[in-house]
C-alpha positions as CSV (number, residue, x, y, z in Angstrom):
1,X,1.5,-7.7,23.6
2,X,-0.2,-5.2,21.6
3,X,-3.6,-3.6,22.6
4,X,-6.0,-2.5,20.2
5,X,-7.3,0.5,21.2
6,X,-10.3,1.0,19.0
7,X,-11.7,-1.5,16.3
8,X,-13.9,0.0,14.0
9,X,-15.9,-1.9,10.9
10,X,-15.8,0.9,7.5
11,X,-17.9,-1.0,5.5
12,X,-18.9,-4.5,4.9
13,X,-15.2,-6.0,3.7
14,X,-13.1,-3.3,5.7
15,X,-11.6,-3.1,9.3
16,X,-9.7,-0.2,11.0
17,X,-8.0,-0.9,13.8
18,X,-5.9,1.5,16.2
19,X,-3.0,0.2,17.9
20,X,-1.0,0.6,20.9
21,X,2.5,0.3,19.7
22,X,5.5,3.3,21.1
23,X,8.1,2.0,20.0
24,X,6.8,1.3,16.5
25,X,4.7,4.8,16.0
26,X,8.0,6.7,17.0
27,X,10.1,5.4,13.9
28,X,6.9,5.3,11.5
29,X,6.9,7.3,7.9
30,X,4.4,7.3,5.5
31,X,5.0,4.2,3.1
32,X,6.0,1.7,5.6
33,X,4.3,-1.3,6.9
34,X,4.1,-3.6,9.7
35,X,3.9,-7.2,10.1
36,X,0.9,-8.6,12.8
37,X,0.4,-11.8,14.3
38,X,-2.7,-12.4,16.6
39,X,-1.0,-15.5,18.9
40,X,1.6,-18.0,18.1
41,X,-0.5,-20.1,15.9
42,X,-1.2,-17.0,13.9
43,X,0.4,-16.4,10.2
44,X,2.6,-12.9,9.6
45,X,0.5,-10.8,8.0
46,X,1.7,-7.1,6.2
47,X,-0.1,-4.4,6.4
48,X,0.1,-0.6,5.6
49,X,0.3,1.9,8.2
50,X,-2.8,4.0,7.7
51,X,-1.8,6.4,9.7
52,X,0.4,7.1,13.2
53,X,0.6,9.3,16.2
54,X,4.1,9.5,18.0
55,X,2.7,11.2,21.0
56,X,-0.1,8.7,21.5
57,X,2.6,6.2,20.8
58,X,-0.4,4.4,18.5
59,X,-0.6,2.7,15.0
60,X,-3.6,2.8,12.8
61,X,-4.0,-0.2,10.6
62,X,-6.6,-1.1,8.2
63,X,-7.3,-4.3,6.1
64,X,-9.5,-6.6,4.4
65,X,-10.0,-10.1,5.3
66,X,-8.7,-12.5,2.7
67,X,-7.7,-15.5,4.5
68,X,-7.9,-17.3,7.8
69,X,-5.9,-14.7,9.8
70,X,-7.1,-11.6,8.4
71,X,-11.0,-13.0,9.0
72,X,-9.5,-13.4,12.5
73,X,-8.6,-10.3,12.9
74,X,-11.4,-9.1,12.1
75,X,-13.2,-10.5,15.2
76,X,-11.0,-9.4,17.4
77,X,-12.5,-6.0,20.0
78,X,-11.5,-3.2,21.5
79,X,-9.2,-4.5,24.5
80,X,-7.9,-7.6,22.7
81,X,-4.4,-8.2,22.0
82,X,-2.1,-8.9,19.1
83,X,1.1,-10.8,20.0
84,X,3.4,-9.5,17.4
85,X,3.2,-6.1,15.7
86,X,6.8,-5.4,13.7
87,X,7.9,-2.5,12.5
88,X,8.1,-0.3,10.7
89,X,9.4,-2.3,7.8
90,X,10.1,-0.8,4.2
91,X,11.5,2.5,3.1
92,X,9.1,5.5,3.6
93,X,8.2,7.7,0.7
94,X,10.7,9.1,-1.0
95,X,9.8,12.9,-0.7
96,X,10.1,12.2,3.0
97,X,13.8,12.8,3.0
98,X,13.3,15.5,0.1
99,X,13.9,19.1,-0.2
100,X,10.9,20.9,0.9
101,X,11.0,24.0,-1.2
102,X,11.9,22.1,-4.1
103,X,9.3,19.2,-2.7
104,X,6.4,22.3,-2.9
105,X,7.4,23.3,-6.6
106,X,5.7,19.9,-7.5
107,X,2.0,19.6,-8.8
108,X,1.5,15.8,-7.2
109,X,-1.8,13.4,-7.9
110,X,-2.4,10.4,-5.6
111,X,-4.7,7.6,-7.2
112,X,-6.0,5.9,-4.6
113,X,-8.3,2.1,-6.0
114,X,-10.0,0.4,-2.6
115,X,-8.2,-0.5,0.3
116,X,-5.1,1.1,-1.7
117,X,-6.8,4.7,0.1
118,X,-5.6,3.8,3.6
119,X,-1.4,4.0,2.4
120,X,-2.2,7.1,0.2
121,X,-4.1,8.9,3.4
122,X,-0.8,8.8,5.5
123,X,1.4,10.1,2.5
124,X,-1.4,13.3,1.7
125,X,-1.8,13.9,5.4
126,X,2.1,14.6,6.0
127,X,2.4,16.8,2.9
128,X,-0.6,18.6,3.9
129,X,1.1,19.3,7.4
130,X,4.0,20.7,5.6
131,X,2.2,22.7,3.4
132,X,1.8,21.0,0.2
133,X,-1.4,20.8,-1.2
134,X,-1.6,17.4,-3.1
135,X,-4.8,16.4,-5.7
136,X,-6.5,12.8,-4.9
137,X,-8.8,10.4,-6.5
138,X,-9.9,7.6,-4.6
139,X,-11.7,4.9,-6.4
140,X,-14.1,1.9,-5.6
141,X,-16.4,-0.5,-7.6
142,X,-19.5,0.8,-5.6
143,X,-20.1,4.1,-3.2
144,X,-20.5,1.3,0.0
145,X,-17.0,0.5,-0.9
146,X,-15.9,4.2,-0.5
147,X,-12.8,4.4,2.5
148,X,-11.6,7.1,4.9
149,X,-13.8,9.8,2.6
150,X,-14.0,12.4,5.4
151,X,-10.3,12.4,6.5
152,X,-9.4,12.8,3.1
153,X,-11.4,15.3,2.1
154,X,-9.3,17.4,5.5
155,X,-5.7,17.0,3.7
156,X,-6.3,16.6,0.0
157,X,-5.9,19.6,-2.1
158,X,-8.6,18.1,-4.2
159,X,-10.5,15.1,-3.8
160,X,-11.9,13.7,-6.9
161,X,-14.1,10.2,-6.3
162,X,-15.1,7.9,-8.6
163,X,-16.9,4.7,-8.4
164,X,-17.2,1.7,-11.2
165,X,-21.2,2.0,-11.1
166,X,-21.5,5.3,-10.9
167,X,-23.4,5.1,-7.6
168,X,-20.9,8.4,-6.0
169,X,-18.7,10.9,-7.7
170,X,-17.7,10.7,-10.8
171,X,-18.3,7.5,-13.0
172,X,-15.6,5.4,-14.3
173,X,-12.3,4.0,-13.6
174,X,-9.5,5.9,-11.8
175,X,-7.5,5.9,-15.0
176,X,-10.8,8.0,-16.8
177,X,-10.9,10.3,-14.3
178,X,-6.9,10.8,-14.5
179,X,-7.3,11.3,-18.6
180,X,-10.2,13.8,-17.7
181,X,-8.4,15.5,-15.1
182,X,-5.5,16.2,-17.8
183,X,-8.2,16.7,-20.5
184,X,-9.6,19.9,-18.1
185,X,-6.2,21.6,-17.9
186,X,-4.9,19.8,-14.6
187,X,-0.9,19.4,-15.4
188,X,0.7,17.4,-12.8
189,X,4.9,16.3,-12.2
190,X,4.5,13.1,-10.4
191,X,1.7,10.6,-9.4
192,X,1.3,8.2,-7.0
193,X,-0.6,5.0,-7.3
194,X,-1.6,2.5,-4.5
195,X,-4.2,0.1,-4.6
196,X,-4.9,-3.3,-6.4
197,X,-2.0,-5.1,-8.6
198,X,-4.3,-4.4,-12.0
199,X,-5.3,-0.7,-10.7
200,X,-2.0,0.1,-10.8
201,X,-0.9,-1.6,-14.2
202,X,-3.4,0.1,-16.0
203,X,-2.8,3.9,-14.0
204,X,1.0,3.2,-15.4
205,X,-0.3,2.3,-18.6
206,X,-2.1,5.8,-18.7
207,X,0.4,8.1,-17.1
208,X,3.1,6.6,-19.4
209,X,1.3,8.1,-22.2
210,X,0.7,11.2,-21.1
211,X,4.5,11.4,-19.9
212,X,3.9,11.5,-16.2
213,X,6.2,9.7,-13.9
214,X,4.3,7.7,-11.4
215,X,5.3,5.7,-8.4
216,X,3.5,2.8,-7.1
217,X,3.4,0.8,-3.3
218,X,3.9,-3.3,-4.6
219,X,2.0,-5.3,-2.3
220,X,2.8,-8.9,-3.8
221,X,2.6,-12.0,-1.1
222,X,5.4,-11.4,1.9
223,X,6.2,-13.8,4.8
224,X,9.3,-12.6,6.4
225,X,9.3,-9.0,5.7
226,X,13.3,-8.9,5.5
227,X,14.0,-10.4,2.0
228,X,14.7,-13.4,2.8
229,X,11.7,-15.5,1.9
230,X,11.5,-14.4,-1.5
231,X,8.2,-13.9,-2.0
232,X,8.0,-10.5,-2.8
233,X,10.6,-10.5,-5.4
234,X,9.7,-8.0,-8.5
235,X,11.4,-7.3,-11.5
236,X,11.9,-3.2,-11.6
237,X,13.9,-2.3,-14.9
238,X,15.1,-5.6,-15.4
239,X,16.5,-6.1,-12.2
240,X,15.6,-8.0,-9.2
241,X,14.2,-6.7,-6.5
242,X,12.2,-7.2,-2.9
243,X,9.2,-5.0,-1.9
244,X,10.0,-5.6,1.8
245,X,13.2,-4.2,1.6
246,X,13.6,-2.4,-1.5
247,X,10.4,-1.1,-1.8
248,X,7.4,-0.9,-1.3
249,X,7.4,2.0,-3.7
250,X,9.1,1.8,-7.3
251,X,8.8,3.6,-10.2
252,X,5.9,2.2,-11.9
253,X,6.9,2.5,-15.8
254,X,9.6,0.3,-14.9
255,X,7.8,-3.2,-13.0
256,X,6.9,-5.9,-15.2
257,X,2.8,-6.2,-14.5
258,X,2.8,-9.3,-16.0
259,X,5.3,-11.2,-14.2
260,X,4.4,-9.6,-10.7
261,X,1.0,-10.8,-11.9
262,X,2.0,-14.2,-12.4
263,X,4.1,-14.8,-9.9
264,X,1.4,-13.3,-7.3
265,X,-0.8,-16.6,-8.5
266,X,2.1,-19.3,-8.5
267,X,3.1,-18.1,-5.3
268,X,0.0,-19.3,-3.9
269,X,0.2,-23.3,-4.1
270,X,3.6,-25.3,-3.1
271,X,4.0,-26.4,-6.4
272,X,4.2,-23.0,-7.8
273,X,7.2,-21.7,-5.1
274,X,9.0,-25.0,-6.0
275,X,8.4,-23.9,-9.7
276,X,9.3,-20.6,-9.0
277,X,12.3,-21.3,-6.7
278,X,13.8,-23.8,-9.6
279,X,13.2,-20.9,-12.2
280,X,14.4,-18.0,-10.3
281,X,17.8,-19.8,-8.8
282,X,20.1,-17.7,-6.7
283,X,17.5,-14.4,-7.3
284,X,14.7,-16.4,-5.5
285,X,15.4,-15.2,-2.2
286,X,16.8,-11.7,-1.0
287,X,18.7,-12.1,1.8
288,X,22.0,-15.1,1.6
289,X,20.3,-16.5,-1.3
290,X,20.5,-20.0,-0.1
291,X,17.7,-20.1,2.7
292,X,15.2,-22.2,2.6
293,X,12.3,-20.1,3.8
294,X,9.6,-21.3,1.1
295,X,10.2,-24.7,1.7
Protein backbone atom coordinates (compact mmCIF):
# COMPACT_ATOMS: atom_id res chain seq x y z
CA UNK A 1 0.00 0.00 0.00
CA UNK A 2 0.92 3.48 -0.95
CA UNK A 3 0.30 6.44 1.40
CA UNK A 4 -0.44 9.76 0.16
CA UNK A 5 1.32 12.01 2.02
CA UNK A 6 -0.25 15.36 1.03
CA UNK A 7 -3.20 15.90 -1.38
CA UNK A 8 -3.52 19.31 -2.58
CA UNK A 9 -6.40 20.84 -5.02
CA UNK A 10 -4.40 23.53 -7.78
CA UNK A 11 -7.24 24.72 -9.32
CA UNK A 12 -10.75 23.69 -10.01
CA UNK A 13 -9.91 20.56 -12.58
CA UNK A 14 -6.33 19.78 -11.08
CA UNK A 15 -4.96 17.50 -8.21
CA UNK A 16 -1.44 17.13 -6.77
CA UNK A 17 -0.80 14.46 -4.84
CA UNK A 18 2.55 13.45 -2.97
CA UNK A 19 3.33 9.85 -2.54
CA UNK A 20 5.07 7.55 -0.40
CA UNK A 21 6.82 5.24 -2.71
CA UNK A 22 11.05 4.28 -2.00
CA UNK A 23 11.41 1.97 -4.05
CA UNK A 24 9.80 3.83 -7.01
CA UNK A 25 11.41 7.57 -6.19
CA UNK A 26 15.01 5.78 -6.04
CA UNK A 27 14.87 4.66 -9.81
CA UNK A 28 12.73 7.82 -11.05
CA UNK A 29 14.10 10.25 -14.07
CA UNK A 30 12.50 12.97 -15.48
CA UNK A 31 10.18 11.64 -18.38
CA UNK A 32 8.88 8.55 -16.79
CA UNK A 33 5.63 7.67 -15.51
CA UNK A 34 3.83 5.53 -13.13
CA UNK A 35 0.83 3.46 -13.24
CA UNK A 36 -1.88 3.89 -10.01
CA UNK A 37 -4.66 1.93 -8.97
CA UNK A 38 -6.76 3.07 -5.88
CA UNK A 39 -8.08 -0.84 -4.83
CA UNK A 40 -8.67 -3.90 -6.83
CA UNK A 41 -11.69 -2.76 -8.43
CA UNK A 42 -9.77 0.25 -9.55
CA UNK A 43 -8.64 0.81 -13.47
CA UNK A 44 -4.62 1.35 -14.19
CA UNK A 45 -4.21 4.69 -14.64
CA UNK A 46 -0.68 6.56 -16.18
CA UNK A 47 0.46 9.28 -14.93
CA UNK A 48 3.59 11.64 -15.20
CA UNK A 49 5.91 12.01 -12.45
CA UNK A 50 5.81 15.65 -11.51
CA UNK A 51 8.45 15.56 -9.63
CA UNK A 52 10.58 13.01 -7.02
CA UNK A 53 12.66 12.99 -3.93
CA UNK A 54 14.96 9.93 -3.41
CA UNK A 55 15.81 10.82 0.14
CA UNK A 56 12.16 11.26 1.18
CA UNK A 57 11.65 8.14 -0.83
CA UNK A 58 8.29 10.18 -2.26
CA UNK A 59 6.54 10.60 -5.69
CA UNK A 60 4.71 13.70 -6.73
CA UNK A 61 1.88 13.07 -9.10
CA UNK A 62 -0.52 15.37 -10.57
CA UNK A 63 -3.70 14.77 -12.81
CA UNK A 64 -6.92 15.77 -13.97
CA UNK A 65 -10.05 13.85 -13.56
CA UNK A 66 -11.40 12.35 -16.74
CA UNK A 67 -13.10 9.34 -15.86
CA UNK A 68 -14.46 7.23 -13.02
CA UNK A 69 -11.01 6.53 -11.45
CA UNK A 70 -9.34 9.70 -11.90
CA UNK A 71 -12.73 11.55 -10.17
CA UNK A 72 -11.85 9.01 -7.54
CA UNK A 73 -8.76 9.93 -6.97
CA UNK A 74 -9.58 12.93 -6.58
CA UNK A 75 -11.52 12.34 -3.37
CA UNK A 76 -9.09 10.58 -1.85
CA UNK A 77 -7.03 12.63 1.61
CA UNK A 78 -4.09 12.95 3.15
CA UNK A 79 -3.64 9.42 4.94
CA UNK A 80 -5.40 7.35 2.27
CA UNK A 81 -3.92 4.67 0.36
CA UNK A 82 -3.41 3.59 -3.17
CA UNK A 83 -2.99 -0.12 -3.68
CA UNK A 84 -0.84 -0.15 -6.67
CA UNK A 85 1.74 2.54 -7.70
CA UNK A 86 4.24 1.04 -10.65
CA UNK A 87 7.13 2.34 -11.64
CA UNK A 88 8.87 4.05 -13.09
CA UNK A 89 7.81 3.05 -16.46
CA UNK A 90 9.13 4.60 -19.82
CA UNK A 91 12.61 5.87 -20.82
CA UNK A 92 13.62 9.14 -19.13
CA UNK A 93 14.67 12.18 -21.15
CA UNK A 94 17.18 11.70 -23.33
CA UNK A 95 19.68 14.45 -22.13
CA UNK A 96 19.62 12.43 -18.92
CA UNK A 97 22.24 10.08 -20.03
CA UNK A 98 23.88 13.07 -22.16
CA UNK A 99 27.11 14.72 -22.11
CA UNK A 100 26.96 17.56 -19.76
CA UNK A 101 29.31 20.03 -21.31
CA UNK A 102 28.13 19.36 -24.59
CA UNK A 103 24.28 19.12 -22.88
CA UNK A 104 25.14 23.13 -21.56
CA UNK A 105 26.25 24.23 -25.22
CA UNK A 106 22.43 23.86 -26.02
CA UNK A 107 19.88 26.94 -25.97
CA UNK A 108 16.68 24.52 -24.98
CA UNK A 109 12.81 25.91 -24.87
CA UNK A 110 10.18 23.85 -22.95
CA UNK A 111 6.51 24.48 -24.14
CA UNK A 112 4.49 23.56 -21.58
CA UNK A 113 -0.03 23.55 -22.67
CA UNK A 114 -2.17 22.64 -19.22
CA UNK A 115 -1.56 19.74 -17.26
CA UNK A 116 1.34 19.07 -19.88
CA UNK A 117 3.45 21.73 -17.12
CA UNK A 118 3.64 19.02 -14.40
CA UNK A 119 6.21 16.51 -16.90
CA UNK A 120 8.05 19.70 -18.18
CA UNK A 121 8.70 20.92 -14.29
CA UNK A 122 10.66 17.69 -13.51
CA UNK A 123 12.77 17.86 -16.84
CA UNK A 124 13.66 22.04 -16.08
CA UNK A 125 14.13 21.35 -12.45
CA UNK A 126 17.06 18.60 -13.06
CA UNK A 127 18.82 20.78 -15.69
CA UNK A 128 18.56 23.70 -13.49
CA UNK A 129 20.37 21.55 -10.71
CA UNK A 130 23.07 20.85 -13.08
CA UNK A 131 23.47 24.14 -14.26
CA UNK A 132 21.68 24.60 -17.37
CA UNK A 133 19.48 27.34 -17.62
CA UNK A 134 16.49 26.31 -19.78
CA UNK A 135 13.55 29.02 -21.31
CA UNK A 136 9.77 27.92 -20.57
CA UNK A 137 6.37 28.81 -21.64
CA UNK A 138 3.59 27.33 -20.00
CA UNK A 139 0.22 27.84 -21.47
CA UNK A 140 -3.56 27.60 -20.37
CA UNK A 141 -6.94 28.67 -21.83
CA UNK A 142 -7.53 30.99 -18.73
CA UNK A 143 -5.07 32.45 -15.84
CA UNK A 144 -7.35 29.93 -13.10
CA UNK A 145 -5.98 27.29 -15.23
CA UNK A 146 -2.34 28.44 -14.72
CA UNK A 147 -0.19 25.14 -12.88
CA UNK A 148 2.93 24.92 -10.61
CA UNK A 149 3.70 28.87 -11.60
CA UNK A 150 5.82 29.55 -8.54
CA UNK A 151 8.15 26.35 -8.76
CA UNK A 152 8.65 27.16 -12.20
CA UNK A 153 9.44 30.37 -12.01
CA UNK A 154 12.66 28.85 -9.28
CA UNK A 155 14.27 26.58 -12.21
CA UNK A 156 13.30 28.16 -15.49
CA UNK A 157 15.87 30.34 -17.09
CA UNK A 158 12.89 32.28 -18.36
CA UNK A 159 9.41 31.80 -17.87
CA UNK A 160 7.16 33.14 -20.50
CA UNK A 161 3.10 32.58 -19.68
CA UNK A 162 0.50 32.79 -21.87
CA UNK A 163 -3.09 32.32 -21.59
CA UNK A 164 -5.92 31.83 -24.53
CA UNK A 165 -7.96 34.91 -23.12
CA UNK A 166 -5.47 36.94 -22.30
CA UNK A 167 -6.50 37.07 -18.65
CA UNK A 168 -2.28 36.52 -17.42
CA UNK A 169 0.86 36.88 -19.37
CA UNK A 170 1.12 37.17 -22.61
CA UNK A 171 -2.00 36.53 -24.98
CA UNK A 172 -2.27 33.90 -27.43
CA UNK A 173 -1.33 30.39 -28.06
CA UNK A 174 1.90 28.70 -27.07
CA UNK A 175 2.81 28.45 -30.74
CA UNK A 176 2.47 32.66 -30.91
CA UNK A 177 4.49 33.17 -28.28
CA UNK A 178 7.23 30.58 -29.72
CA UNK A 179 7.08 32.68 -33.24
CA UNK A 180 7.48 35.86 -31.04
CA UNK A 181 10.06 34.54 -29.02
CA UNK A 182 12.14 33.79 -32.36
CA UNK A 183 10.78 37.11 -33.92
CA UNK A 184 12.65 39.08 -30.72
CA UNK A 185 16.04 37.40 -31.33
CA UNK A 186 15.62 34.25 -29.02
CA UNK A 187 17.57 31.32 -31.18
CA UNK A 188 17.08 28.14 -29.62
CA UNK A 189 18.69 24.19 -30.67
CA UNK A 190 16.00 21.98 -29.32
CA UNK A 191 12.46 22.30 -27.86
CA UNK A 192 10.44 20.30 -25.85
CA UNK A 193 6.77 20.05 -26.04
CA UNK A 194 4.37 18.33 -23.45
CA UNK A 195 0.87 18.89 -23.13
CA UNK A 196 -2.41 18.13 -25.10
CA UNK A 197 -2.36 15.82 -28.29
CA UNK A 198 -3.36 19.16 -30.55
CA UNK A 199 -0.82 21.49 -28.52
CA UNK A 200 1.72 19.55 -29.61
CA UNK A 201 0.71 18.99 -33.33
CA UNK A 202 0.51 22.51 -33.93
CA UNK A 203 4.06 23.46 -31.70
CA UNK A 204 5.55 20.76 -34.37
CA UNK A 205 3.91 22.41 -37.05
CA UNK A 206 5.70 25.73 -36.01
CA UNK A 207 9.05 24.59 -34.95
CA UNK A 208 9.34 22.60 -38.22
CA UNK A 209 9.22 25.80 -39.95
CA UNK A 210 11.43 27.59 -38.25
CA UNK A 211 13.92 24.48 -38.40
CA UNK A 212 13.97 23.67 -34.78
CA UNK A 213 14.03 20.12 -33.65
CA UNK A 214 11.46 19.44 -31.07
CA UNK A 215 10.68 16.49 -28.95
CA UNK A 216 7.35 15.65 -27.59
CA UNK A 217 5.96 13.19 -24.35
CA UNK A 218 2.81 11.02 -26.35
CA UNK A 219 0.29 10.50 -23.89
CA UNK A 220 -2.28 8.36 -26.05
CA UNK A 221 -4.68 5.73 -23.99
CA UNK A 222 -2.37 2.96 -22.05
CA UNK A 223 -3.58 -0.01 -20.04
CA UNK A 224 -0.67 -2.24 -19.34
CA UNK A 225 2.23 0.05 -19.46
CA UNK A 226 4.55 -2.75 -21.01
CA UNK A 227 3.49 -2.92 -24.70
CA UNK A 228 1.52 -5.40 -24.72
CA UNK A 229 -2.00 -4.05 -24.88
CA UNK A 230 -1.45 -2.03 -27.77
CA UNK A 231 -3.01 0.88 -27.01
CA UNK A 232 -0.41 3.26 -27.11
CA UNK A 233 0.86 2.28 -30.46
CA UNK A 234 2.14 5.48 -32.62
CA UNK A 235 3.52 5.67 -35.89
CA UNK A 236 7.14 7.71 -35.55
CA UNK A 237 8.79 7.96 -39.14
CA UNK A 238 6.74 5.42 -40.51
CA UNK A 239 7.38 2.89 -38.04
CA UNK A 240 5.55 1.41 -35.30
CA UNK A 241 5.99 2.12 -32.09
CA UNK A 242 4.71 2.07 -28.11
CA UNK A 243 4.81 5.10 -25.87
CA UNK A 244 5.00 2.83 -22.76
CA UNK A 245 8.02 1.33 -23.83
CA UNK A 246 9.52 3.25 -26.54
CA UNK A 247 8.64 6.46 -25.59
CA UNK A 248 7.12 8.63 -24.10
CA UNK A 249 9.24 11.09 -25.79
CA UNK A 250 9.83 10.99 -29.81
CA UNK A 251 10.83 13.34 -32.10
CA UNK A 252 7.89 15.29 -32.88
CA UNK A 253 8.46 16.14 -36.84
CA UNK A 254 8.34 12.56 -37.23
CA UNK A 255 4.58 11.22 -35.43
CA UNK A 256 1.70 11.13 -37.58
CA UNK A 257 -0.86 13.81 -35.56
CA UNK A 258 -3.48 12.60 -37.46
CA UNK A 259 -3.47 9.00 -36.98
CA UNK A 260 -2.39 9.29 -33.12
CA UNK A 261 -5.47 11.52 -33.29
CA UNK A 262 -7.66 9.08 -34.69
CA UNK A 263 -6.75 6.28 -33.13
CA UNK A 264 -6.91 8.12 -29.58
CA UNK A 265 -10.89 8.31 -30.45
CA UNK A 266 -11.37 4.68 -31.87
CA UNK A 267 -9.62 3.52 -29.06
CA UNK A 268 -12.27 4.59 -26.88
CA UNK A 269 -15.41 2.18 -27.80
CA UNK A 270 -14.95 -1.79 -28.28
CA UNK A 271 -15.94 -1.51 -31.67
CA UNK A 272 -13.07 0.73 -32.47
CA UNK A 273 -10.10 -1.68 -30.81
CA UNK A 274 -11.83 -4.52 -32.79
CA UNK A 275 -11.52 -2.15 -35.86
CA UNK A 276 -8.27 -1.17 -34.89
CA UNK A 277 -6.88 -4.63 -33.97
CA UNK A 278 -8.25 -6.14 -37.56
CA UNK A 279 -6.49 -3.06 -39.22
CA UNK A 280 -3.31 -3.05 -37.45
CA UNK A 281 -2.65 -7.17 -37.48
CA UNK A 282 0.52 -8.37 -35.96
CA UNK A 283 1.66 -4.39 -35.18
CA UNK A 284 -1.48 -4.04 -32.81
CA UNK A 285 0.11 -5.10 -29.83
CA UNK A 286 3.89 -4.60 -28.62
CA UNK A 287 4.91 -7.27 -26.75
CA UNK A 288 4.40 -11.30 -28.50
CA UNK A 289 2.07 -9.77 -30.89
CA UNK A 290 -0.64 -12.40 -30.32
CA UNK A 291 -2.09 -11.43 -26.86
CA UNK A 292 -5.26 -10.71 -26.41
CA UNK A 293 -5.13 -7.76 -24.03
CA UNK A 294 -7.91 -5.45 -25.73
CA UNK A 295 -10.26 -8.10 -25.97
Amino acid sequence: MYKILKAEKLNEIVYLMVVDAPRVAKHCEPGQFVIVKKDDAGERIPLTICDYDREAGTVTIVFQPVGASTEKFAKMQTGDFFEDFVGPLGCPSEFVNEDLEELKKEKLLFVAGGVGTAPVYPQVKWLHEHGIDADVIVGAKTKDLIILEKEMEEVAGNLYITTDDGTFGRHGMVTKVIEDLTAEGKTYTKCVAIGPMIMMKFCCLTTKKLNLPTIVSMNPIMVDGTGMCGACRVIVGGEVKFACVDGPEFDGHLIDWDLAMKRQQMYKTEEGRALLKLREGDTHHGGCGNCGGDE
